[in-house]
C-alpha positions in Angstrom: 0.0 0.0 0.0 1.5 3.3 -0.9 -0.3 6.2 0.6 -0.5 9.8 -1.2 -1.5 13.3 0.7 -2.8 15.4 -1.6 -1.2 18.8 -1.3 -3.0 21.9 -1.1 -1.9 23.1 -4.3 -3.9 20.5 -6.0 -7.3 21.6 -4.0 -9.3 23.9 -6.3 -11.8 24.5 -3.2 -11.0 27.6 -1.2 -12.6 25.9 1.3 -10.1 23.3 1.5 -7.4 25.3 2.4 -9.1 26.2 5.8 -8.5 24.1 8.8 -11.0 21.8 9.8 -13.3 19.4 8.8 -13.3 15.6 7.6 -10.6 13.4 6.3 -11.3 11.2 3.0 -9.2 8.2 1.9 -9.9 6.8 -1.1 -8.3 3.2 -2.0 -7.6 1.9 -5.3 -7.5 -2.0 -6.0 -3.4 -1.3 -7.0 -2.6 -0.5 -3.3 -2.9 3.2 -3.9 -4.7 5.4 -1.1 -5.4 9.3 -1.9 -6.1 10.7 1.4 -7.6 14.6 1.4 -8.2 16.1 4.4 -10.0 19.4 5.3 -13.3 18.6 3.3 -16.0 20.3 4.8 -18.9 18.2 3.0 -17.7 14.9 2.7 -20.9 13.8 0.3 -20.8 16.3 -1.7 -16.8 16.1 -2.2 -17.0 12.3 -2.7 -20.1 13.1 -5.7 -16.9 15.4 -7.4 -13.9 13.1 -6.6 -15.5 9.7 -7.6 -16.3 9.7 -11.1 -12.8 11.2 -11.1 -10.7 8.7 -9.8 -12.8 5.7 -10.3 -11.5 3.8 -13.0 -11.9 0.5 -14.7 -8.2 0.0 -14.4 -7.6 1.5 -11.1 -11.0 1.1 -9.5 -11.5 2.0 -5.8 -12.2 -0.7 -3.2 -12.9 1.0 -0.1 -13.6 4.4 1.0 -13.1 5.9 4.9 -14.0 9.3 6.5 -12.7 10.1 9.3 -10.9 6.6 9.7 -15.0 4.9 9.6 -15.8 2.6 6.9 -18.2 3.7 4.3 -17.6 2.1 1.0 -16.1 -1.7 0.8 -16.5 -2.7 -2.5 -15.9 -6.5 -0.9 -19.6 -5.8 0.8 -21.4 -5.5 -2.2 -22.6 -2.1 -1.6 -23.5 0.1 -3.9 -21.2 3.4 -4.3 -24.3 5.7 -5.8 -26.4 4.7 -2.7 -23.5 6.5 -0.4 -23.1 8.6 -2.4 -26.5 10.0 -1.4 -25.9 9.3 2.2 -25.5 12.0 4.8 -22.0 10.8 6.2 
């Protein structure tokens, strides 16, 4: 597993440069985990990152917030349903 912060020079939010708030990591079935912190609205970032970094080669597994389980791919749930979800 090989874990990536992503910097706040890749944040296009101002939002996401303030202090506080959630912290999202994202795993990929290669081993890959983005983690973002500072996001303020976790459903609503997760609706924007998603379709972004989901991919058929690189799909993503399992999602946390705030170091909780809310995506496990290995559960059979379905990602759109959470993506609805209040977290």
């Amino acid at each position: 597993m090989k874990k990536y912060h992503v910097d706040d020079q890749y944040r296009t939010n101002p939002m996401s440069l303030k202090p506080g708030g959630s912290v999202i990591e994202i795993f990929h079935a290669s081993g890959i985990v983005l983690e973002y912190d500072k996001i303020k609205f976790p459903p609503k970032y997760l609706r924007e990152v998603y379709p972004k970094v989901n991919t058929i080669d690189n799909p993503i597994v399992r999602i946390t917030v705030d170091g909780q389980n809310v995506f496990d791919r290995n559960d059979k749930q379905d990602i759109y349903s959470l993506l609805d979800l209040d977290i």
